[in-house]
Every structure is written in structure tokens, then in C-alpha cells.
C-alpha positions as CSV (number, residue, x, y, z in Angstrom):
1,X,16.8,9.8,-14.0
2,X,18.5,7.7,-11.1
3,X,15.9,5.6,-9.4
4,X,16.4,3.3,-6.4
5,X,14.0,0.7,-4.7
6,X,12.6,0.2,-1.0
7,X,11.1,-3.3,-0.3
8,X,9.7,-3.8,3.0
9,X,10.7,-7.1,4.5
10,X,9.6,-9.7,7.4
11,X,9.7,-13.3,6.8
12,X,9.2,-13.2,2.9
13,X,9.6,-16.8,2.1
14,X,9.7,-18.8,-1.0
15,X,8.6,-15.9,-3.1
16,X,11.5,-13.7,-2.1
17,X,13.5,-15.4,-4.0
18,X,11.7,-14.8,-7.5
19,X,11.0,-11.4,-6.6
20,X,15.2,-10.5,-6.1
21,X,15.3,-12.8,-9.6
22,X,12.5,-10.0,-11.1
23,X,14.6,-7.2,-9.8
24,X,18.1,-8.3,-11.0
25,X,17.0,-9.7,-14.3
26,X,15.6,-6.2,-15.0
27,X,16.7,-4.1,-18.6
28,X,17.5,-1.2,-16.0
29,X,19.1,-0.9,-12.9
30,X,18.5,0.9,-9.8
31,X,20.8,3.3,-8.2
32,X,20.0,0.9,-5.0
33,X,17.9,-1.8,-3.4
34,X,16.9,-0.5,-0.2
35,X,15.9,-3.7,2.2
36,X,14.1,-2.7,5.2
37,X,13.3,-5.6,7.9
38,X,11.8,-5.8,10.3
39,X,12.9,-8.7,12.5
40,X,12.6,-11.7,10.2
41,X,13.0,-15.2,10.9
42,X,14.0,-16.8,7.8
43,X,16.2,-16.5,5.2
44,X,14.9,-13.3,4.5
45,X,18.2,-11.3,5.2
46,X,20.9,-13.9,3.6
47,X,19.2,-13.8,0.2
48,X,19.4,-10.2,0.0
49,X,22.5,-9.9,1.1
50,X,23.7,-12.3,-1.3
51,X,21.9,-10.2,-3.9
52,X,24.0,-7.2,-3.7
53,X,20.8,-5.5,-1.6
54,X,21.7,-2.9,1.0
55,X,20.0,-4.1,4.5
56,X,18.6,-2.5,7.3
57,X,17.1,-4.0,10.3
58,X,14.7,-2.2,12.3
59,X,12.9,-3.7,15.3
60,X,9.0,-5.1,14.0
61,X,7.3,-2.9,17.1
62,X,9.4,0.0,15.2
63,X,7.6,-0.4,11.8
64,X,5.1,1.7,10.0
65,X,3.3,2.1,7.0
66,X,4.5,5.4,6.4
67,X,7.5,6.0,9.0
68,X,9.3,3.6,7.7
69,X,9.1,4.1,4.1
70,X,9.6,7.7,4.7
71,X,12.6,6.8,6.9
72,X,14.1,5.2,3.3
73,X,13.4,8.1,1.5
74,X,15.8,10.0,3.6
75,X,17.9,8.1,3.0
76,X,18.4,7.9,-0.3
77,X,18.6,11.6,-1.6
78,X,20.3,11.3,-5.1
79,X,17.6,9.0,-6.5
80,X,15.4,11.6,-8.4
81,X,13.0,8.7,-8.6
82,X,11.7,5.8,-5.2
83,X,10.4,3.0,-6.4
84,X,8.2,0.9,-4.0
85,X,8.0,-3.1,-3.8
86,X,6.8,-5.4,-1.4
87,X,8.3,-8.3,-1.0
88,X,5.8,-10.5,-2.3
89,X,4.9,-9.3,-5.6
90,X,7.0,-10.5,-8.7
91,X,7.7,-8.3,-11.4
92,X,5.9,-10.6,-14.5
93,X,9.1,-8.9,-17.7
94,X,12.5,-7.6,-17.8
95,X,10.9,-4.1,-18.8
96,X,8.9,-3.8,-15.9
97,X,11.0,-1.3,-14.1
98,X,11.3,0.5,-17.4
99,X,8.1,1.1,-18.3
100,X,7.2,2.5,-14.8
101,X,10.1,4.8,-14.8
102,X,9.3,5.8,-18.5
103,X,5.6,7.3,-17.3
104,X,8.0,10.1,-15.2
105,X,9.1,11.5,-18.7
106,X,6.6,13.7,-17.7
107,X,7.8,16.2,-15.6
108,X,4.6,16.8,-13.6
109,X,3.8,13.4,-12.8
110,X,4.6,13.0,-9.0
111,X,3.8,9.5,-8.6
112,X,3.2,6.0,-10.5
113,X,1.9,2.1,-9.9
114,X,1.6,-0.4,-12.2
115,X,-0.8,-3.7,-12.7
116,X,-0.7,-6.2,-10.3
117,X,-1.8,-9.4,-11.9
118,X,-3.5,-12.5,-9.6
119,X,-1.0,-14.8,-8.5
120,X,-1.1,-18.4,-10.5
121,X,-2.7,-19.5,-7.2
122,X,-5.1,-17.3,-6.9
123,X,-9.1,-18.3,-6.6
124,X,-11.8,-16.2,-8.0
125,X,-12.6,-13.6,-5.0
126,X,-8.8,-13.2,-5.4
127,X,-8.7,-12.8,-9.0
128,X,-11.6,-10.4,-9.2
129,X,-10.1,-7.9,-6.9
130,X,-7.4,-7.6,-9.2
131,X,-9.2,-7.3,-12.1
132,X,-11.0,-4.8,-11.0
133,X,-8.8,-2.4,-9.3
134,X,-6.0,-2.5,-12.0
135,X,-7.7,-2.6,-15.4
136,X,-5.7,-3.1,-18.7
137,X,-5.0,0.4,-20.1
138,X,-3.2,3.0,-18.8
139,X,-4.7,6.5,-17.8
140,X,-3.0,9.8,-16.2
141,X,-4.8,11.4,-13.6
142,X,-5.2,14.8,-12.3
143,X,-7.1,16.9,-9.7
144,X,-9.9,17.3,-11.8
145,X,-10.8,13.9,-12.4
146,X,-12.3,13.8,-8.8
147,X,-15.3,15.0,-10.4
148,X,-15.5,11.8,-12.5
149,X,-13.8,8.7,-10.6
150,X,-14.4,10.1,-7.1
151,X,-12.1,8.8,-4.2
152,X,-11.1,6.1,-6.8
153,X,-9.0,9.4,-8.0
154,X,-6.1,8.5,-5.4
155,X,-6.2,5.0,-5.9
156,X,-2.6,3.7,-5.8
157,X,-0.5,0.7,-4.4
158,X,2.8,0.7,-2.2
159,X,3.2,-3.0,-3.8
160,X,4.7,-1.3,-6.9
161,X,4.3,2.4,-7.3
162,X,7.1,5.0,-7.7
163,X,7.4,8.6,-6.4
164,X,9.2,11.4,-7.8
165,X,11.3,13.0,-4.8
166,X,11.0,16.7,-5.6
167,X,6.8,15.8,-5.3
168,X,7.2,13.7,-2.0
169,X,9.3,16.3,-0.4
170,X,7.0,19.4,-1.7
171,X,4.6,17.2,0.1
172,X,6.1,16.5,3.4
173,X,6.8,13.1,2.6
174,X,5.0,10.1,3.4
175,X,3.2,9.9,7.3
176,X,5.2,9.6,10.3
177,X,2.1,7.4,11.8
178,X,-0.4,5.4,9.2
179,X,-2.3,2.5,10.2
180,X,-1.8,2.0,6.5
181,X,-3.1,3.6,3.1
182,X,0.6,5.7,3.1
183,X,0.1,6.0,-0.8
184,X,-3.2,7.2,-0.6
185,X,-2.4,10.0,1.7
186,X,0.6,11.1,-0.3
187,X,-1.3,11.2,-3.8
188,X,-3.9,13.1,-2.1
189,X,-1.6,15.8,-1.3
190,X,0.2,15.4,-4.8
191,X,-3.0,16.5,-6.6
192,X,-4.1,18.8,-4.6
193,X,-0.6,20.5,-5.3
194,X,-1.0,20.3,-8.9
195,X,0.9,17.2,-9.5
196,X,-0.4,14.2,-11.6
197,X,-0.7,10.1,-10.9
198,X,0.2,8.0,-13.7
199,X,-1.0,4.6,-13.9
200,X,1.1,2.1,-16.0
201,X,-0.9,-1.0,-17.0
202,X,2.3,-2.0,-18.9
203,X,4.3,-2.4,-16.3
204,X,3.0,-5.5,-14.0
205,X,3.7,-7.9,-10.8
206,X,2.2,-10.6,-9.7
207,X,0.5,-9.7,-6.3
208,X,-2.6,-10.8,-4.9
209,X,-4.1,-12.4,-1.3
210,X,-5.9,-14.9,0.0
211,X,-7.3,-13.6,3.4
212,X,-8.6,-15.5,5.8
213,X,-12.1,-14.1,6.9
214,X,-10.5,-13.1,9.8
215,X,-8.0,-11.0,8.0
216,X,-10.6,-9.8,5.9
217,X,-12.0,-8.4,8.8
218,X,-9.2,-6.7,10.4
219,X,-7.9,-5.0,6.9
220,X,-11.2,-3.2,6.7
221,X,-11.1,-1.7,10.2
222,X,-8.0,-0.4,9.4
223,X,-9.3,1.0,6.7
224,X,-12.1,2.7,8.4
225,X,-9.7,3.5,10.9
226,X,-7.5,5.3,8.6
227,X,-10.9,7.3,6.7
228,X,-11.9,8.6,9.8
229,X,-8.4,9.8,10.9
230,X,-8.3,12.0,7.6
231,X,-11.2,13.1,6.9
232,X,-10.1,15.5,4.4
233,X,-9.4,12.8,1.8
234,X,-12.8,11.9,1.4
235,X,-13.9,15.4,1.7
236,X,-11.6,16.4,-1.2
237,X,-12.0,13.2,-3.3
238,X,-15.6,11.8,-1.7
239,X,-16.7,9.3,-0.1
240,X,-16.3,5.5,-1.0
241,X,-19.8,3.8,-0.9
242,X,-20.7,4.0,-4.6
243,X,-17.3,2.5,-5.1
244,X,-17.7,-0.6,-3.0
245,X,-21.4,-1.2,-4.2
246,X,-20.0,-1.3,-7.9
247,X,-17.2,-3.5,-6.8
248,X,-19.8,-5.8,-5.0
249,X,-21.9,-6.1,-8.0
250,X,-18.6,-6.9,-10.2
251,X,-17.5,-9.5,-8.1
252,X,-20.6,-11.4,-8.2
253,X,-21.2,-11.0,-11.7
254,X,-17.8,-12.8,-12.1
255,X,-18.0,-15.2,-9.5
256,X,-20.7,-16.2,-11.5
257,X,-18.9,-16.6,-14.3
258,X,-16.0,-18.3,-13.3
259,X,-16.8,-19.5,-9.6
260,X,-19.8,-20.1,-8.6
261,X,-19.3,-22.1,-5.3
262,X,-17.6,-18.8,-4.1
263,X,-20.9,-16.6,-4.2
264,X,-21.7,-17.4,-0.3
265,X,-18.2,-16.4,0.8
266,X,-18.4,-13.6,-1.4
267,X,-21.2,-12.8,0.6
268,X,-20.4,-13.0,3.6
269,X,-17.3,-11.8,3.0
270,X,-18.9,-8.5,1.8
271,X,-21.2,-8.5,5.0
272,X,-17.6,-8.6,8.1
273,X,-16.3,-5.6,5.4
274,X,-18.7,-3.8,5.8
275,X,-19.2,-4.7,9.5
276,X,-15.0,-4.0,10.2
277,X,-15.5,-0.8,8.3
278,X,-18.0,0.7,10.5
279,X,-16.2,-0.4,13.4
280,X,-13.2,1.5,11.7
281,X,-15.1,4.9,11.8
282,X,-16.1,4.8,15.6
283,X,-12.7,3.8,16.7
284,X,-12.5,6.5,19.0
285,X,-14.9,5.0,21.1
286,X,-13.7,1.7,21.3
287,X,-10.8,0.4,24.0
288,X,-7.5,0.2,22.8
289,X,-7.2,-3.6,24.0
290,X,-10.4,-4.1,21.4
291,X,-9.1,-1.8,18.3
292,X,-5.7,-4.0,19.0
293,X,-7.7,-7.0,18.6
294,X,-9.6,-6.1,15.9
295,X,-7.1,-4.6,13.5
296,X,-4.3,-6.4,11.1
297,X,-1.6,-3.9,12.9
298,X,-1.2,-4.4,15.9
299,X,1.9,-2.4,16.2
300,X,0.0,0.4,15.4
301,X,-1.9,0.5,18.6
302,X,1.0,-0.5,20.5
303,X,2.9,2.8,19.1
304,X,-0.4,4.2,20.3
305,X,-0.5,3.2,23.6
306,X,2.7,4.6,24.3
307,X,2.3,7.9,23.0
308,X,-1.0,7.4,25.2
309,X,1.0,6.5,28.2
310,X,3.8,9.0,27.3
311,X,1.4,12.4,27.0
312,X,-0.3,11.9,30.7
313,X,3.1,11.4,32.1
314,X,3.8,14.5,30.8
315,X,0.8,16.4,31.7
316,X,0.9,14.7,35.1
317,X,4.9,16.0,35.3
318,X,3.4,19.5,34.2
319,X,0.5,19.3,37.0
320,X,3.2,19.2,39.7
């Protein structure tokens, strides 16, 4: 199968440059490495270049979540297989690529992510998250498991997941418009069209965050944002709550553990998610100017005011 990569790009940095090293120092090689930036500042653009990656620029107010990557996709019709990076996670073996490709040897697997391992930097909220979310054995799942695991059935990770193209396009693709949560969207669909979602503990990055509370904060009011704009997921898959209350009992079992001093961020950490979250799910309500400020995407709402600005022009046109 001929695969090819995407890896969204603005202002990588230092890690850039071990994450082209992962990608060229792979067993196999892909088709293409498909470099999508969006106005960086750095170096960002040489060091691919100099890697052999093909480059596009795109303006930043221009990028989204699932536009963009979709946007790639088109463009890269003779890959059977689209693998997704980001540019800060750092595939950990030469076999990496491999192993995640090798899970598509069943033909009705539509999608795939592998493990993403804590950074060496990591602290202990960090490292949890990780731990949690991407356990060490593999599993395969289908539409039936909702019954068991919930929304946690379309769990996946743009940061290094791979979609089969026949799937995506049976699908529609990824979203023109997504606050974020593309993957999630896409999977959805996949399983409720019979597909399967593999998940490769095998084949690992190193990818983890250290948000500020601040960005704590504005990641889970996009994510509220984004459950209340489709509904259908958690009425398909169910709703998250018994998820986050085992993930909340986890983390503080192993803060416990391993960091103690961390148990009052933890807590209040937990306290502005849950806070952002519910501010997610009334967004409607809420001025654009505030949803801006309290979200991590701001380009997102820009792209919304426009369209905002653009539809009562046109109705007001129509009026006349």
C-alpha cells in the first residue's frame, strides 16, 4: 500500500528537527511528506525543504482542524493510505511507520493511531494523561463496542493516526469547519459505516503538553463547543461524564503516587475543565467577542464571524 504523510506546521521549533530525523530514519518510506504551514516565523519551512518535504503555505486565518487536512487529502489521491503527524510528536523507532501501516492489512480497518508516550519533560498531570488515554496493548474496535467503552469508542489522535482513503472518501472526508476533534468526527462516521479503528500500541511518538491553566481552559470550551455542535456523536456513542470522572479518579491516584505536590493543580485544574466545558455547551448564547476570547482557536471564530457577516449581507441583498 502507498502511504504519504500530512504534518501541520506553524513555528515548530527545536523539535522539528527530531521529528523530520524520526520520519527519514524510518524502515519504510512514504509516497510523500505533505507540509502544510500556516504562516511560520521560524525556520520551520527551510528544514523541510531541506528534507526533501513538499511545502505548502496557507495563510494562519485560512487554517482549520479539518479543512485543511481535508484540503491534503485531495491532494494526494494515489496514496491508498494518509498518515497524520503533528509537528511536535517524535516518532520513539525506525518501525514506527511500519507497524501503523501493518494494522491496514486488514481490509476493513478505516482508520489507525498509535501510542503517544510523555515527553522526557513531562511532569506528572502530563504523564498521566498519556498513560491513560493510550494504554500498552493494542485493541481493534468496531461499532459494537459502543456498548462497552462508550464515547471512548471513537477515541483517536490527529498527532499520529492514519486513514485509509477509500473509508475517508465513503465518508465525506474530514470537516470543512471543526473547532477541532476532526478525527473524532471522522471515526464516528467510519463505524457507523461498518468500518473498524485499529489502535497500534506498537507503534509510538513522543507527544504530550504542558498547558498553562489558561490553555487548559480554552481547550475544554472547544471541546464543549465542538459536543454540542454534533450532537449525534454522543447520541450514537454517549455521553462523556463517566469517562472524565474515571479519568479524574486515575489522575489522582497517580499523582499520588508519583507527584504529590501536583494534587492541588490537579484540582483545580479539574474544576476550569469542567467550568470551560459547560461554557462549551451554551456557546450559542454567548457573544462572539467572548467565545473568541475564551477558546484556544481563535481563527475559528474569526471564520465565524465572516460567514456571520457574509449571510446578512446576503439576506439584506435578497430583502431589496
Amino acid at each position: 500500500m502507498k502511504f504519504s504523510i500530512v504534518i501541520p506546521t506553524w513555528n515548530a521549533g527545536e523539535r522539528w528537527k527530531e521529528v523530520i530525523n524520526g520520519v527519514l530514519s524510518q524502515s519504510i518510506q512514504p509516497k510523500d511528506v505533505y507540509v502544510i504551514d500556516s504562516g511560520s516565523a521560524d525556520d520551520t519551512l527551510n528544514l523541510a525543504k531541506a528534507a526533501g518535504f513538499s511545502v505548502q503555505k496557507i495563510e494562519q486565518k485560512l487554517f482549520d482542524h479539518g479543512g485543511t487536512r481535508q484540503m491534503c487529502v485531495n491532494s494526494l489521491p494515489d496514496s491508498d493510505i494518509i498518515v497524520f503527524l503533528t509537528h511536535d510528536a517524535m516518532l520513539t523507532d525506525k518501525n514506527a511507520l511500519k507497524k501503523l501501516i501493518s494494522t491496514f492489512n486488514d481490509s476493513r480497518v478505516g482508520a489507525a493511531y498509535g501510542r503517544q508516550l510523555p515527553r522526557e519533560q513531562a511532569n506528572g498531570i502530563e504523564a498521566h494523561a498519556r498513560l491513560f488515554n493510550y494504554p500498552d496493548k493494542s485493541r481493534v474496535k468496531k461499532l459494537n463496542d459502543r456498548e462497552k467503552l462508550g464515547f471512548k469508542t471513537v477515541f483517536v489522535s490527529n498527532s499520529f493516526a492514519a486513514y485509509r482513503h477509500t473509508a475517508l472518501d465513503e465518508v465525506g472526508g474530514f470537516p470543512k469547519r471543526a473547532i477541532l476533534s476532526e478525527d473524532t468526527c471522522v471515526v464516528a462516521k467510519m463505524l457507523l459505516k461498518g468500518w473498524k479503528l485499529s489502535y497500534c500500541a506498537e507503534a509510538q511518538v513522543a507527544h504530550s503538553h504542558h498547558f498553562t491553566y489558561i490553555e487548559e481552559f480554552q481547550r475544554y470550551f472547544d471541546i464543549g463547543v465542538f459536543h454540542t455542535r454534533e450532537k449525534w456523536i454522543r447520541g450514537q456513542f454517549g455521553n462523556i461524564n463517566g469517562e472524565g470522572g474515571r479519568f479524574v479518579t486515575s489522575e489522582l491516584n497517580y499523582l499520588l503516587k508519583n507527584s504529590p505536590l501536583l494534587i492541588p493543580s490537579s484540582i483545580f485544574r479539574t474544576f476550569l475543565k469542567m467550568l470551560a466545558y459547560r461554557l462549551g455547551k451554551v456557546e450559542s448564547v454567548l457573544p462572539l467577542k467572548l467565545k473568541s476570547n475564551l477558546s484556544m482557536n481563535k481563527g475559528f471564530w474569526k471564520n465565524e464571524a465572516k460567514m456571520s457577516k457574509d449571510i446578512k449581507s446576503s439576506v439584506s441583498e435578497n430583502s431589496v
